[in-house]
RODO-2510 file (C-alpha; in nm, 4 decimals, decimal comma):
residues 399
     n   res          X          Y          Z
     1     x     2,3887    -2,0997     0,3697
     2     x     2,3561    -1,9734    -0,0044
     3     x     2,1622    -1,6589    -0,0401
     4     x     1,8469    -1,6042    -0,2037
     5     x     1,8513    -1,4813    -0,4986
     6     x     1,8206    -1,1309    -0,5191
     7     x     1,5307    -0,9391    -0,6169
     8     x     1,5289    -0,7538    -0,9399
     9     x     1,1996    -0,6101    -1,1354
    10     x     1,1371    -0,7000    -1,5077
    11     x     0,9470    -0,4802    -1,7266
    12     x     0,9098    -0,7315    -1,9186
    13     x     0,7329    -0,9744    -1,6693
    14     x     0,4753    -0,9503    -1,4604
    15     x     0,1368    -1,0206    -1,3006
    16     x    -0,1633    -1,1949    -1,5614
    17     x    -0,3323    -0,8065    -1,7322
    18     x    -0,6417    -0,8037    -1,7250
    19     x    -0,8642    -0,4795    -1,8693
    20     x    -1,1808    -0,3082    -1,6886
    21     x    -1,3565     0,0169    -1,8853
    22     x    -1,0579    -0,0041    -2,1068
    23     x    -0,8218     0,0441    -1,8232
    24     x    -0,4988    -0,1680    -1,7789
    25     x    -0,5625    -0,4006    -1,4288
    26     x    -0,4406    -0,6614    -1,2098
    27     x    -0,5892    -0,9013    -1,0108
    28     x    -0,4006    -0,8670    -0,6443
    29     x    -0,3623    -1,1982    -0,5382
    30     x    -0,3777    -1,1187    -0,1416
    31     x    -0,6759    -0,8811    -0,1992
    32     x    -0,8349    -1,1035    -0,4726
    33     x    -0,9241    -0,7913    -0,6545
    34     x    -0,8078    -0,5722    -0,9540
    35     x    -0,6034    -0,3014    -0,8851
    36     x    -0,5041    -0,0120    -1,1611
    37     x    -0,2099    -0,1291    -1,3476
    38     x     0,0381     0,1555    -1,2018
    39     x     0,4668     0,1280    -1,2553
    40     x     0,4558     0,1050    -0,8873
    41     x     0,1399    -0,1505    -0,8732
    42     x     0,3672    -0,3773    -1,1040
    43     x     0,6657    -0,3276    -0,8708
    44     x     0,4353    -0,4323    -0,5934
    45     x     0,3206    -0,7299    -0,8018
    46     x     0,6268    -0,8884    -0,8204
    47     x     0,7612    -0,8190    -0,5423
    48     x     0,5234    -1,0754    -0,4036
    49     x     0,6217    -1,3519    -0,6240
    50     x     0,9869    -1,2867    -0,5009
    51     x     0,8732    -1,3403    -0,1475
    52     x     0,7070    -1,6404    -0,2264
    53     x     0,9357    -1,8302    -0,4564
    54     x     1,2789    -1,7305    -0,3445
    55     x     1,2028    -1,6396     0,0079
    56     x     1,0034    -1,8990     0,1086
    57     x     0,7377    -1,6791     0,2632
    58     x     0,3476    -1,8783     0,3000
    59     x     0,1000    -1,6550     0,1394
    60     x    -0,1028    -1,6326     0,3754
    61     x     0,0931    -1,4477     0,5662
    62     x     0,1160    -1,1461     0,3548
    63     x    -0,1247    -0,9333     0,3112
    64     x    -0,0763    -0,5575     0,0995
    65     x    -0,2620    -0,2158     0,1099
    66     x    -0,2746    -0,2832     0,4670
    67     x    -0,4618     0,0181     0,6557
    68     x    -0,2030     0,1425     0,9810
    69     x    -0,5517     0,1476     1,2053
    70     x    -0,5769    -0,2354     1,1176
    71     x    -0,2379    -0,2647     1,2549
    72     x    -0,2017     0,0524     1,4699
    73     x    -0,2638     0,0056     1,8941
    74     x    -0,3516     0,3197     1,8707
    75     x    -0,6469     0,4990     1,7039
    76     x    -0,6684     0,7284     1,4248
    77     x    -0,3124     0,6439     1,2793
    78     x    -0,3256     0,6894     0,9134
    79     x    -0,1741     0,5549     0,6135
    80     x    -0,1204     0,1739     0,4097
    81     x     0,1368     0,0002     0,4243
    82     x     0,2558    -0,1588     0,0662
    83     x     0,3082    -0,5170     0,1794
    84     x     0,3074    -0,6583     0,5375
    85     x     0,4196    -1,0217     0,6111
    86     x     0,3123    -1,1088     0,9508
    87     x     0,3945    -1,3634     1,1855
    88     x     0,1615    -1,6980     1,2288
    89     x     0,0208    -1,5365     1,5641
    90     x    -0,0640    -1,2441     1,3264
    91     x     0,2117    -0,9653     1,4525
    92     x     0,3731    -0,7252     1,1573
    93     x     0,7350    -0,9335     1,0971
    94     x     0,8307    -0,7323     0,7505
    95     x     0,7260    -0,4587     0,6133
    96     x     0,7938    -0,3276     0,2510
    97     x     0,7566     0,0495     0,0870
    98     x     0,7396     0,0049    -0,2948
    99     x     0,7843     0,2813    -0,5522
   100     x     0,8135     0,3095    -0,9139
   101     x     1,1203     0,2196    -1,0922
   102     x     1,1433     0,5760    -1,1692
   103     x     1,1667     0,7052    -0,8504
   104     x     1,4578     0,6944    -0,6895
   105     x     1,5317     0,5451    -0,3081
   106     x     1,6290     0,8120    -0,0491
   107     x     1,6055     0,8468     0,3247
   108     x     1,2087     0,9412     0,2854
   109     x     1,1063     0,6061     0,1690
   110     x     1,3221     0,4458     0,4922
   111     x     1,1886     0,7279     0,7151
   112     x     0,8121     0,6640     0,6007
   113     x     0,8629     0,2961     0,6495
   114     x     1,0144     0,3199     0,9986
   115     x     0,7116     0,6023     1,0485
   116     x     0,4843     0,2691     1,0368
   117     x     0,7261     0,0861     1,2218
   118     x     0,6536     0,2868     1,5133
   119     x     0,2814     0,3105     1,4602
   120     x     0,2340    -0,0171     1,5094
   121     x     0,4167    -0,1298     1,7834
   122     x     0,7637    -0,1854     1,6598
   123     x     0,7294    -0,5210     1,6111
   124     x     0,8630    -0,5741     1,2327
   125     x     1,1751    -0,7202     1,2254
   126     x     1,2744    -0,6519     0,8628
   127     x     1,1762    -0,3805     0,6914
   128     x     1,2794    -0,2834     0,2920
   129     x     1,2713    -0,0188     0,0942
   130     x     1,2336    -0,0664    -0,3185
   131     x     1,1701     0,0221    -0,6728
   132     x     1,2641    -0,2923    -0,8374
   133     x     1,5928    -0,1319    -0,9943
   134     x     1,7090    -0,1217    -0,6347
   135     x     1,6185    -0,2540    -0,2675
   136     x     1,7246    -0,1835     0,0084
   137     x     1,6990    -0,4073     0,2940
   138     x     1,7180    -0,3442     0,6947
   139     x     1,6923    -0,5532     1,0168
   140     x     1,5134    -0,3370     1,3190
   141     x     1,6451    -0,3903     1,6778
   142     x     1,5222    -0,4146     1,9603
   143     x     1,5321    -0,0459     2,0167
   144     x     1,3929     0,0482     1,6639
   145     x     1,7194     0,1129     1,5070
   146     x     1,7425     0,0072     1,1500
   147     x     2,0895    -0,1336     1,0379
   148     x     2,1126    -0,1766     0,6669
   149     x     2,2256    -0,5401     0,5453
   150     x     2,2929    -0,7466     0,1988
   151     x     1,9944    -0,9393     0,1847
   152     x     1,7554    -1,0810     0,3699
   153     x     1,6783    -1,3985     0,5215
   154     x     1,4687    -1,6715     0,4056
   155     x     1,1422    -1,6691     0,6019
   156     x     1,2534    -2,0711     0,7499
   157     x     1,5634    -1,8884     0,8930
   158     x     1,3566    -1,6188     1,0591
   159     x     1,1799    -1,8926     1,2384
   160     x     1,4774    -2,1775     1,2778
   161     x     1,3296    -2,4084     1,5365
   162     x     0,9611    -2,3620     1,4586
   163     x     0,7054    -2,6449     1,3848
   164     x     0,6463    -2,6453     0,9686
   165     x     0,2979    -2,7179     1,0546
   166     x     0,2812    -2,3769     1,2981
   167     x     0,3759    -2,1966     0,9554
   168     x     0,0702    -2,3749     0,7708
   169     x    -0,2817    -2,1940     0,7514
   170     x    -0,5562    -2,3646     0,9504
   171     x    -0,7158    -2,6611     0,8177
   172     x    -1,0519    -2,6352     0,7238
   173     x    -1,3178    -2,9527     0,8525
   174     x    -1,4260    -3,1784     0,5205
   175     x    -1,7231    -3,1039     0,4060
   176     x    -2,0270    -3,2401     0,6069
   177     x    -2,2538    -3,4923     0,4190
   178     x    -2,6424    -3,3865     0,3722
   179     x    -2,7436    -3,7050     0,4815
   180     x    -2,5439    -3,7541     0,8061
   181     x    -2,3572    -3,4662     0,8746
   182     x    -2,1526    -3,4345     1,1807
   183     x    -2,2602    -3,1972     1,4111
   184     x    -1,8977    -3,0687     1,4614
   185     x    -1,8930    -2,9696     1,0523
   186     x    -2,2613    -2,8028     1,1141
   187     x    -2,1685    -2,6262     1,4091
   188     x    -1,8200    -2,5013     1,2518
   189     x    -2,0125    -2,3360     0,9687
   190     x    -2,3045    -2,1746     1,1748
   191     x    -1,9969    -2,0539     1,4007
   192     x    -1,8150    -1,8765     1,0999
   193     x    -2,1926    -1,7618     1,0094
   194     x    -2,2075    -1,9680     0,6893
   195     x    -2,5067    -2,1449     0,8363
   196     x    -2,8220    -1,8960     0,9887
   197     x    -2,9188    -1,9820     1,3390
   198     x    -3,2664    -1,9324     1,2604
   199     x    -3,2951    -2,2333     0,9632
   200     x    -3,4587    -2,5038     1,0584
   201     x    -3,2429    -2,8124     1,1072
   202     x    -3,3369    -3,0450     0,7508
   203     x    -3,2948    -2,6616     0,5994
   204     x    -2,9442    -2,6372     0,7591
   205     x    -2,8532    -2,9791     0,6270
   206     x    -2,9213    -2,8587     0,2430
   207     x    -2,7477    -2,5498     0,3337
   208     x    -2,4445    -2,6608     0,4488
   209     x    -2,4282    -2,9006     0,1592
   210     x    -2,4020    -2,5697    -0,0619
   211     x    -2,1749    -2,3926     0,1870
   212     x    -1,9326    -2,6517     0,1759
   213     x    -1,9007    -2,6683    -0,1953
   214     x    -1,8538    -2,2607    -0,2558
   215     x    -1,6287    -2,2468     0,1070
   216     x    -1,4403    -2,6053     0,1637
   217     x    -1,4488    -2,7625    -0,1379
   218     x    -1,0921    -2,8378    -0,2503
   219     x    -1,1463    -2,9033    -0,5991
   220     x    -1,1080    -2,6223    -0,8253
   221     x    -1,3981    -2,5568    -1,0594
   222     x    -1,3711    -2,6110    -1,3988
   223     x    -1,6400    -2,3651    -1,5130
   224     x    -1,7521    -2,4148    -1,8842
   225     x    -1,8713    -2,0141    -1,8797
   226     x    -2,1319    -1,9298    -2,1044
   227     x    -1,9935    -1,7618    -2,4596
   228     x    -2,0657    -1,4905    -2,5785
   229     x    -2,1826    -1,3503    -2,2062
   230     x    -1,8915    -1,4038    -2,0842
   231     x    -1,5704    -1,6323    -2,0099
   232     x    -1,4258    -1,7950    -1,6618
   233     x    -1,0424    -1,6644    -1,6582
   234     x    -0,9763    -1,7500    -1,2859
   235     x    -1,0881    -1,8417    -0,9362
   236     x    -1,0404    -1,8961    -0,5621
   237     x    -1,0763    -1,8004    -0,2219
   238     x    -1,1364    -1,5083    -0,0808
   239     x    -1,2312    -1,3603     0,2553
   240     x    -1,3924    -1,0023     0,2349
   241     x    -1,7188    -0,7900     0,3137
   242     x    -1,9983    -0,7033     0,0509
   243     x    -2,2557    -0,4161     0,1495
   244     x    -2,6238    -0,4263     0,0194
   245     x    -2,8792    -0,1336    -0,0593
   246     x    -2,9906    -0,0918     0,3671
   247     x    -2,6225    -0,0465     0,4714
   248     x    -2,5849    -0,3647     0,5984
   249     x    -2,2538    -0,6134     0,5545
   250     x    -2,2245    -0,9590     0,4728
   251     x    -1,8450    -1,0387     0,5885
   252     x    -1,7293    -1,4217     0,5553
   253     x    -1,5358    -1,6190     0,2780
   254     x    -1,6286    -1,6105    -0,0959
   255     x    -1,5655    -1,8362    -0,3985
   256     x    -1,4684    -1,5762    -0,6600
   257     x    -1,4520    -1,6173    -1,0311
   258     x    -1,2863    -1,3777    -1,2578
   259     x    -1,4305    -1,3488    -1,5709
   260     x    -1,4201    -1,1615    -1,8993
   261     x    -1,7506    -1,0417    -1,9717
   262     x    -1,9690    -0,9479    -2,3407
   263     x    -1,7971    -0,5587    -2,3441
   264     x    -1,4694    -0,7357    -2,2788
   265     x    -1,4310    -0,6056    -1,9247
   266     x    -1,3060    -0,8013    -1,6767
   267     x    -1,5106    -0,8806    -1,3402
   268     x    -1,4980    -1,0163    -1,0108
   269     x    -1,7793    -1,2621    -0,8891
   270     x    -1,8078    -1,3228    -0,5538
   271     x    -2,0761    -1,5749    -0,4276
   272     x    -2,0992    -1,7470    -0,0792
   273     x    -2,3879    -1,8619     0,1316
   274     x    -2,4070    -1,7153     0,4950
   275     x    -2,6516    -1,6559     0,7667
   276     x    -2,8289    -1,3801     0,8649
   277     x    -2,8333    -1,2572     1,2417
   278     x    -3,0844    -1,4135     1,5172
   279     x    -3,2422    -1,1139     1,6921
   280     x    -3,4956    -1,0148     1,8754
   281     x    -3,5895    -0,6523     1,9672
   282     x    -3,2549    -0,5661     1,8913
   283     x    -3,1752    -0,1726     1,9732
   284     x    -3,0067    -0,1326     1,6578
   285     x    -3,0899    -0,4283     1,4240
   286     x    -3,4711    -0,4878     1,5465
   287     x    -3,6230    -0,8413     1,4347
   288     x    -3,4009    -1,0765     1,2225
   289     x    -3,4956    -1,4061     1,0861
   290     x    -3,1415    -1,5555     1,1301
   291     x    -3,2329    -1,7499     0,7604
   292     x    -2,9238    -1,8554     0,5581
   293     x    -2,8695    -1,6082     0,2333
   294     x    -2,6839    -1,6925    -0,0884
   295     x    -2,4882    -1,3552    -0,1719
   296     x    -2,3938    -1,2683    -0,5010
   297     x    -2,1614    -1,0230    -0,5194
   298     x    -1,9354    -0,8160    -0,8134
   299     x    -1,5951    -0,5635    -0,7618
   300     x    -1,5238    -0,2512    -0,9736
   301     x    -1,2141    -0,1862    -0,8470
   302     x    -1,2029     0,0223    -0,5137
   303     x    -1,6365     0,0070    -0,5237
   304     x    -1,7964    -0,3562    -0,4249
   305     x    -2,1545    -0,4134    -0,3675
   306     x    -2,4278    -0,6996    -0,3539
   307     x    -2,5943    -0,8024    -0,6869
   308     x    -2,8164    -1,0698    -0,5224
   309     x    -2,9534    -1,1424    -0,1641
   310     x    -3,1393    -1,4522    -0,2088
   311     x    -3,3146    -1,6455     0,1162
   312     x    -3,2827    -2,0056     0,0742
   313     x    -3,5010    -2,0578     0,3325
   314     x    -3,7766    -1,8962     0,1040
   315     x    -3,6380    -1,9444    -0,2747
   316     x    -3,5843    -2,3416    -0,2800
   317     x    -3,8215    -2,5833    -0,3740
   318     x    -3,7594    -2,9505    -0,2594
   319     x    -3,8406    -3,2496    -0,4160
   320     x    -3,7281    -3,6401    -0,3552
   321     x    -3,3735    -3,5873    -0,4613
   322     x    -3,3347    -3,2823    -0,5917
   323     x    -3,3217    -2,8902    -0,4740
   324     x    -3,4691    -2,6342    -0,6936
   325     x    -3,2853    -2,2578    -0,6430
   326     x    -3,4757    -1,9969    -0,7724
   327     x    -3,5744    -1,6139    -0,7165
   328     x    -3,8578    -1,3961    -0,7806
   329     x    -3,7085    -1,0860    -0,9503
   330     x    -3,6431    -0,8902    -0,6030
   331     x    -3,4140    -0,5752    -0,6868
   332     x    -3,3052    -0,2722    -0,4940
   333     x    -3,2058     0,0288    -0,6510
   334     x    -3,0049     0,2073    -0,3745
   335     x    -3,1851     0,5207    -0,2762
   336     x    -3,4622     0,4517    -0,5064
   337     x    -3,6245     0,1803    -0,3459
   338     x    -3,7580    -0,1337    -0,5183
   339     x    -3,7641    -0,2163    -0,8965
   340     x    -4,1001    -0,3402    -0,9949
   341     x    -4,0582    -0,6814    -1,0359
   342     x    -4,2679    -0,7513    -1,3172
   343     x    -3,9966    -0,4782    -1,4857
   344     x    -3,6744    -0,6592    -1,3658
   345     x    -3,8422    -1,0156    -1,4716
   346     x    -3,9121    -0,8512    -1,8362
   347     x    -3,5367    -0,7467    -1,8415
   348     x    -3,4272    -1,0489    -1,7174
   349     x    -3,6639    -1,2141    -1,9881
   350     x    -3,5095    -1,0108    -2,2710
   351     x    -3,1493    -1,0232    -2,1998
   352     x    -3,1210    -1,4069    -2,0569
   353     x    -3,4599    -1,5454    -2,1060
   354     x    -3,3498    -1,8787    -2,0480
   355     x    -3,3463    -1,8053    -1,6761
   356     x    -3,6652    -1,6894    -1,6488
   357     x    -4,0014    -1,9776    -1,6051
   358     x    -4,3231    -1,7417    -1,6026
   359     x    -4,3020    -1,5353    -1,2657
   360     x    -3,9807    -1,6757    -1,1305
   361     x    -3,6032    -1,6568    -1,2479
   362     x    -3,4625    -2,0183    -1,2525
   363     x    -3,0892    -2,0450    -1,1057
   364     x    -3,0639    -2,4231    -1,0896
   365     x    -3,1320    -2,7903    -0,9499
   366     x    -2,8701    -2,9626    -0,7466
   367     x    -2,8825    -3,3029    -0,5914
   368     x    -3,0041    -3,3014    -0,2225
   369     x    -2,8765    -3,5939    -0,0607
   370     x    -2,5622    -3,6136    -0,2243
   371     x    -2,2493    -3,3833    -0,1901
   372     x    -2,3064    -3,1168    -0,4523
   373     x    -2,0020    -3,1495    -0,7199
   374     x    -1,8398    -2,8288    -0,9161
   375     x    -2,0116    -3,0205    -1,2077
   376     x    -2,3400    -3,0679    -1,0593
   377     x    -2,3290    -2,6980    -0,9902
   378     x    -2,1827    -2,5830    -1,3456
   379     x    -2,5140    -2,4645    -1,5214
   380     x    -2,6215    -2,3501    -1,1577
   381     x    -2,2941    -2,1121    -1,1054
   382     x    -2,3035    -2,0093    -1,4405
   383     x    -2,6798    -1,8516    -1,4305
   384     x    -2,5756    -1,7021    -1,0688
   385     x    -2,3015    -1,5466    -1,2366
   386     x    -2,5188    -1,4461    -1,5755
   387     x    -2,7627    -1,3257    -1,3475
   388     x    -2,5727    -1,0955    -1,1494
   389     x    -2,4594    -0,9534    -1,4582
   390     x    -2,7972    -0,8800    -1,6093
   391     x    -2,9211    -0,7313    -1,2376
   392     x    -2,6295    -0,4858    -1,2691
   393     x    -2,7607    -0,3987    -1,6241
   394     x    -3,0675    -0,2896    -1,5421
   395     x    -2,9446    -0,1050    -1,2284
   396     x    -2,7164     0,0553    -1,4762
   397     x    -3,0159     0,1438    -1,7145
   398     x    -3,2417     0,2106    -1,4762
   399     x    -3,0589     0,4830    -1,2877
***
């Protein structure tokens, strides 16, 4: 069998830049966020496009900056491990320590590696060392032992005899219809918390119509943007956790948009609809509605937090066909409470004031009985997106 092509860093190649504050980024594509544009980030960067197009590896089976206690049995284990490739039943397979091209391989970068190795449970298989220049590769035994060899494998040899379709991510259900849908495709997306318990059933219905365009829908939006606020560069998938003002976590999958915004900064929008926890006397969350919330969210590098929290079991108005999204102007300020609202509206006013209708900020109308298109949704994205933006202004300004 031919070998792969070896791997070799380019300075001149790389990754899509992108800038944030005037610093150099790129956008990780297994994180879905930017990351500084380092000698060793770019190293890292292609690195995974090697794995992907000459070693056949799926990509959802890497995953980089991996935290040891993520992967660790054992408890406070510390460290991240550049790039991880796990098996389909989710065990470490490869494992890869990348440097700059400056710096030079020795026995520490092998030793740290095999340092992981052992933290988590010896099960890699493969493990490399590499600063693009030069890469070292090394099968693991049984025993642990590392034994250096020419190349390695592609990932189809590592698993000669498997199913293709065991190497394939899950499928995800189609989207279920408002009208009719199935009560398998509402029960998968109240199960993965898209859909709140608490929603009354015509409420989860709507919901899960919205749901299932920013989570299952397949076809990739075409998003006009809204010049000069800013301009759509990319967008995708993403599964990740977003904290709000309280402390608490919204965790689930995101549609994300990369955009370039007025300053010329880059951001990451994150929006996805999930629900809210069903309690009751709870010892540590008390009384929760279990409603269904549309979260908007925006990245600045390493930092993440929610820009919007909306209830739409409280902020849509219904009408014979259509579903009217709006909000009332609701802002936290971390540890300084609420924003007056009549303040944030006036901002809101100023900087976008076609979003705002008297009293109430105006995100959008989208048809209720039919499955929501990307370009039903374009001018309703777009203001979710514009009004993140102008929310994080004021915070800014306000603070």
């Amino acid at each position: 069998m031919v070998a792969p092509k070896p791997f070799l860093f380019d300075h001149a190649m790389g990754p899509q830049a992108f800038s944030r504050a005037g610093t150099p980024a790129f956008l990780d594509p297994c994180r879905r966020i930017l990351v500084h544009a380092t000698p060793e980030e770019r190293v890292r960067q292609q690195l995974l496009a090697y794995l992907w197009e000459h070693l056949g590896v799926p990509q959802h089976l890497v995953k980089t900056e991996v935290h040891l206690m993520h992967l660790a049995a054992a408890s406070g284990v510390r460290g991240r491990v550049d790039v991880v490739v796990h098996t389909p039943d989710r065990k470490p397979l490869m494992l890869f320590e990348c440097k700059a091209p400056h710096v030079s391989l020795g026995d520490d970068a092998l030793d740290q590696a095999l340092r992981y190795h052992r933290a988590i449970g010896g099960t890699a298989r493969l493990i490399a060392t590499t600063n693009g220049l030069e890469t070292r590769w090394y099968s693991i035994s049984a025993e642990g032992l590392a034994q250096r060899i020419v190349h390695a494998p592609r990932f189809t040899e590592m698993f000669a005899g498997v199913l293709p379709g065991a190497l394939l991510p899950k499928a995800l259900p189609p989207r279920p219809h408002p009208r009719a849908p199935t009560a398998a495709a509402l029960r998968w997306l109240v199960e993965k918390g898209a859909v709140g318990e608490g929603s009354p059933l015509p409420n989860q219905r709507r919901h899960a119509n919205l749901a299932g365009l920013f989570l299952l829908e397949t076809e990739t939006p075409a998003l006009r943007g809204r010049a000069p606020v800013f301009e759509v560069q990319r967008s995708g998938i993403r599964s990740t956790s977003f904290g709000n003002a309280s402390g608490g976590q919204w965790s689930g999958r995101y549609r994300y948009f990369v955009i370039k915004d007025a300053r010329g900064d880059a951001q990451i929008i994150s929006m996805s609809v999930l629900g809210m926890m069903l309690v009751r006397n709870h010892p540590r969350f008390g009384n929760t509605s279990g409603h269904t919330m549309l979260i908007v969210a925006i990245d600045d590098f390493d930092k993440r937090h929610n820009s919007l929290q909306l209830d739409l079991d409280r902020f849509v108005d219904v009408s014979d066909d259509r579903m009217t999204i709006w909000h009332d102007g609701t802002l936290t300020r971390g540890k300084r409470g609420a924003a007056p609202r009549a303040e944030v509206l006036a901002y809101t006013r100023k900087r976008a004031p076609h979003l705002v209708d008297g009293s109430r900020v105006l995100l959008g109308k989208l048809p209720l009985h039919t499955l929501v298109t990307w370009q039903d949704a374009d001018d309703f994205t777009c203001n979710l997106i514009e009004y993140a933006l102008v929310r994080d202004a004021y915070r800014r300004e306000a603070t």
